[in-house]
C-alpha positions, 0 to 999 in steps of 0.5 A: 500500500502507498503510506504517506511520507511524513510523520507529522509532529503534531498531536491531537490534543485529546489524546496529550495535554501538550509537548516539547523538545525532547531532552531539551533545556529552558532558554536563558533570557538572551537566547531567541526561544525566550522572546521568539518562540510562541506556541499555538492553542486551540480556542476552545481547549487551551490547549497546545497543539503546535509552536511558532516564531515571531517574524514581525510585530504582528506575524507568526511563522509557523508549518502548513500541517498545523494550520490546514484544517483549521480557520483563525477564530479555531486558533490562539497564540500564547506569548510565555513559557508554560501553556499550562500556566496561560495567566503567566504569559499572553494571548493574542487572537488571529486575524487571518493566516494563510497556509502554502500549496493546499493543493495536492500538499499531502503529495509534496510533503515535506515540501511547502509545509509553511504558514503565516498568522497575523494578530489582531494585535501587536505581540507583547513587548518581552517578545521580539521579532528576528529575520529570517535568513534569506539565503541558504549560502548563509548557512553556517556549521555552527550549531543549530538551536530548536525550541518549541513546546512539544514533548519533553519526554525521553522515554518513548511512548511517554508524553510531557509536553507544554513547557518551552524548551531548546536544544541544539543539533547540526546541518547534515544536508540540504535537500533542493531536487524534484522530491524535496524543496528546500528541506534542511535535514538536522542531526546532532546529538543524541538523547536530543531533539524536536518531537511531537507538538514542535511542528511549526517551531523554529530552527535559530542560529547565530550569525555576526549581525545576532539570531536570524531564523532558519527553518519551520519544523517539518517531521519525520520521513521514512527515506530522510531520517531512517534512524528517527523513523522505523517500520514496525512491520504493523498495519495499523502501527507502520511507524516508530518514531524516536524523537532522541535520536535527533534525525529532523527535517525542517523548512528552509525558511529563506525559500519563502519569504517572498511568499509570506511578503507577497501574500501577506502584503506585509515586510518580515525581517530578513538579512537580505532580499528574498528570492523567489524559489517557485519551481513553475511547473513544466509545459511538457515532460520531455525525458525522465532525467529533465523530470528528475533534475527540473522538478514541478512539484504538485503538478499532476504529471509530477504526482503521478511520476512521484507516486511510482517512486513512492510505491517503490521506496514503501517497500525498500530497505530504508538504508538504501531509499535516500540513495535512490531518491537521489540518484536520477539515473536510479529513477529513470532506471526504475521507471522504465522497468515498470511493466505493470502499476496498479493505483488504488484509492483507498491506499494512495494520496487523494491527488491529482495525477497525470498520466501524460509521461506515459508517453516515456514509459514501457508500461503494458498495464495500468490499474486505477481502482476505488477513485474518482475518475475526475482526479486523473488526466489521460489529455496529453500532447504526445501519443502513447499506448498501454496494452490493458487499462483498468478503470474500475469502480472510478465513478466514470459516468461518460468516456468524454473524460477520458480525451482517448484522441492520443491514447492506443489501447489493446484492453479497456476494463471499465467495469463497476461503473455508472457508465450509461454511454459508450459515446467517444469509444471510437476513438480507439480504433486498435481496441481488442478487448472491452469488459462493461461489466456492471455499467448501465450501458443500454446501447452497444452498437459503438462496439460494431465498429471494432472489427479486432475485437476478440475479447468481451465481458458483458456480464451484470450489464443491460443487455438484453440479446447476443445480436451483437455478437454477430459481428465479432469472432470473439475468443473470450467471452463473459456474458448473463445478467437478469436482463438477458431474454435471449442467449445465442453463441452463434458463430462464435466457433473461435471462442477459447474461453467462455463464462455464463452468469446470473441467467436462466437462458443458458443450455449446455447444447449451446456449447455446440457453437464452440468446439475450440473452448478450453475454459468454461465457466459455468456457474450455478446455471441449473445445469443438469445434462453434460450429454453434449461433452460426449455428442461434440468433440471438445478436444482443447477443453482444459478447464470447467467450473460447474460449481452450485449446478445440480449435476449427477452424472458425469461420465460425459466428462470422460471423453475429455481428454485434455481437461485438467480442472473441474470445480464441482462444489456444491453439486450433489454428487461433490455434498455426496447427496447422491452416492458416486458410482462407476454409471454416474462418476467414472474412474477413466478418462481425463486424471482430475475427473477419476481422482473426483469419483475415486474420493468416497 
């Protein structure tokens, strides 16, 4: 399954009163978590459930996730050391805030996870505002210092939280690729570190002019901090976090400044000018390397490139995953070698995806399940072909969208799907196969105009006769539904694997129209007589399913040389209400059906 990235540092706040850094100490009076660091409670509890820094008078900075779900009458920000003790310090309401990218964010995660409050009123005067850095070249080795009001507690699974506390760490990477943008990566020493309840808090360091601001606190990330984030192994527990291990990600604050002063209409400090980091996404995805090194991240083609990655890091070994996120020729490597890729919605990022890199891709299918159809884009400006695509149960109502004009399929499932037309089909004029199965489709004759079509499930669909089925020399088969009032296989004499369902039109002389089968699937029919296995010659027949029919003779299967499956359950002679004798069940011919009548 695909499993979200990220680990928040944030907490519900009806399971933890409040948090802080772990292993961490109180701030002196001169360092910038004493007067910078602010935490946010939620208006009606009191209660912490993110941290913040002062950017201007009336500005906070704090992380996207903290602020996604929220509106600013939801939130207040408490100016003091202990959110336990609200009368010892200061409240200030919000009067707006505005969070980065809401679109397709849970894809870019932890990128863009950045956000703005501003106060109806100005902070009190014991706090101050600091810049922000505004370049990454202004990066030092020197120590980075954390605070926040997140969890305290050293011991895993304990949580002590609401009281400010800092610690320091070190810069181990700076990540800027088509994955992550503009994330700071600490580690430092152990026993140490940011943890639930710190989200949105700061990173500081001091340069020759005083603090400035460096990072937003992000969270924890399966590729990024392996030694912080382990798999559990559990499905509904994945991960373990270690807080102590002082393996972070952070923000790199400079890279949006510009975005805070052009949507607040409001100047922050800063040690310079900003420059504007957004990555404008890209018109068209020439090759996987330009995908890889020109990143357009949250653009549905990006989604869709990104979500493969992601597929294959979940299952990973972590020590390998941040090499092969890094590595562009890994990337393009793994992407070409993709044969099949299956998306399913109950397990996958709710997103908008592309499929216009299909194009660069060796895909011979792809599967999309439990979706709505609206999420995917098939428009593209480059010709490309799948052998077999699945569109099942994706709320498809009509193929208009779907844009088919420079898509080449061979299969097409668009089965359990309120589609009522098949208007547009044409467009696929190399189609070789089409399941309808459960749509609400009434009018089939689009389908004449696919004269390859050898492969065709109609089965719980309208339907109500096989006349269509004259134009076809089909070699598979699926078919029946209550609506059927007429069953033919008439001319049908290519037909090599045939399944019958929830219809009681259905004779086994039928059959007569198909001497090549060698798969029939036949059940709960009320299928009596096999007499036609032995009057026909059936001389490719391997497999039969007469599974729920009321059968009690089987010696016409003994003609059946080939035949190396037979499913009779639920059959009289299988619940042995009816004895088996050497008349009714022979102990000669095809193996599957003597070891059936030899067993008492």
């Amino acid at each position: 399954m695909l499993i979200k990235i990220l680990i928040l540092l944030i907490l519900p706040l009806q399971s933890f009163a409040s948090n802080k850094i772990v292993g961490g100490v109180l701030p002196g009076e001169k360092h910038p978590g004493k007067f910078n660091t602010v935490a946010m409670i939620h208006a009606s509890s009191k209660k912490v459930f993110c941290t913040g820094s002062l950017i201007s008078k009336t500005m906070i900075l704090t992380a996207k996730h903290c602020l996604i779900d929220k509106d600013p009458a939801d939130v207040l920000v408490f100016f003091g050391d202990d959110t336990h003790k609200l009368d010892q310090g200061f409240i200030r309401e919000v009067s707006s805030m505005k969070v980065r990218r809401p679109i397709d964010w849970e894809m870019t995660f932890p990128s863009f996870d950045v956000a703005w409050i501003e106060l109806k009123e100005a902070a009190p005067s014991s706090f101050r505002p600091l810049p922000i850095l505004s370049s990454k070249i202004e990066l030092p080795i020197a120590p980075v210092h954390l605070a926040g009001h997140g969890n305290s507690s050293p011991t895993n699974g304990q949580i002590k939280a609401g009281v400010k506390f800092i610690t320091t760490t070190n810069l181990k990477t700076y990540y800027d690729n088509s994955r992550f943008f503009h994330i700071l990566l600490f580690e430092g020493e152990e026993g140490q570190g940011a943890c639930h309840g710190d989200s949105g808090g700061p990173a500081y360091i001091k340069t020759s002019k005083g603090w400035a601001i460096i990072g937003v606190t992000n969270g924890f990330d399966i590729v990024l901090t392996p030694k912080a984030m382990k798999r559990t192994g559990d499905e509904h527990f994945p991960y373990r976090i270690d807080c102590k291990k002082n393996q972070m990600l952070y923000s790199f604050a400079g890279a949006h400044g510009a975005w805070i002063e052009r949507t607040s209409k409001q100047k922050i400090l800063k040690t310079s000018e900003f420059n504007e980091s957004v990555k404008e996404p890209s018109i068209e995805i020439e090759t996987l390397q330009k995908w890889c090194k020109n990143p357009d991240f949250g653009s549905p083609a990006w989604n869709f490139l990104k979500l493969l990655l992601d597929k294959k890091v979940d299952k990973m070994d972590q020590n390998l995953a941040e090499g092969f996120y890094n590595d562009c020729s890994m990337i393009e490597s793994y992407l070409l070698s993709l044969e099949e890729v299956r998306i399913d919605g109950e397990t996958t990022v709710d997103a908008s995806y592309s499929m216009a890199p299909l194009h660069l891709l060796d895909l011979k299918t792809l599967k999309i399940y439990n979706s709505d159809i609206k999420q995917y884009s098939f428009s593209s400006n480059k010709r490309f072909s799948i052998g077999r695509l699945v569109l099942n149960r994706v709320n498809l109502t009509d193929l208009d969208v779907l844009n088919f004009s420079n898509l080449s399929l061979d299969e097409l499932d668009l089965g359990n799907n309120p589609l009522t037309s098949l208007k547009g089909l044409d467009k696929l004029s190399s189609l070789k196969g089409i399941s309808l199965y459960r749509t609400k489709v009434q009018d089939f004759s689009p389908l004449k105009s696919f004269k390859m079509l050898e492969k065709l499930n109609l089965s719980s669909t309208l339907l109500a006769n096989t006349e269509i089925l004259k134009n076809f020399k089909l070699t598979e088969l699926s078919i029946g539904s209550s609506d059927l009032k007429e069953l033919s296989f008439a001319g049908q004499d290519k037909l090599e694997v045939l399944s019958v369902h929830s219809t009681d039109l259905f004779h086994p002389e039928l059959l007569s129209e198909t001497p090549g089968l060698r798969d029939a699937n036949l059940p709960h029919l009320a299928i009596k007589d096999l007499s036609v296995f032995s009057r026909f010659e059936f001389s490719d027949l391997e497999s039969i399913n007469l599974t729920g029919n009321p059968i009690i003779d089987l010696s016409s299967l003994s003609s059946l040389n080939a035949l190396v499956k037979l499913k009779l359950f639920g059959t009289p002679l299988a619940r042995k209400e009816v004895t088996k004798t050497p008349e009714n069940c022979p102990r000669v011919g095809p193996e599957v059906l003597v070891k059936f009548c030899s067993i008492p």
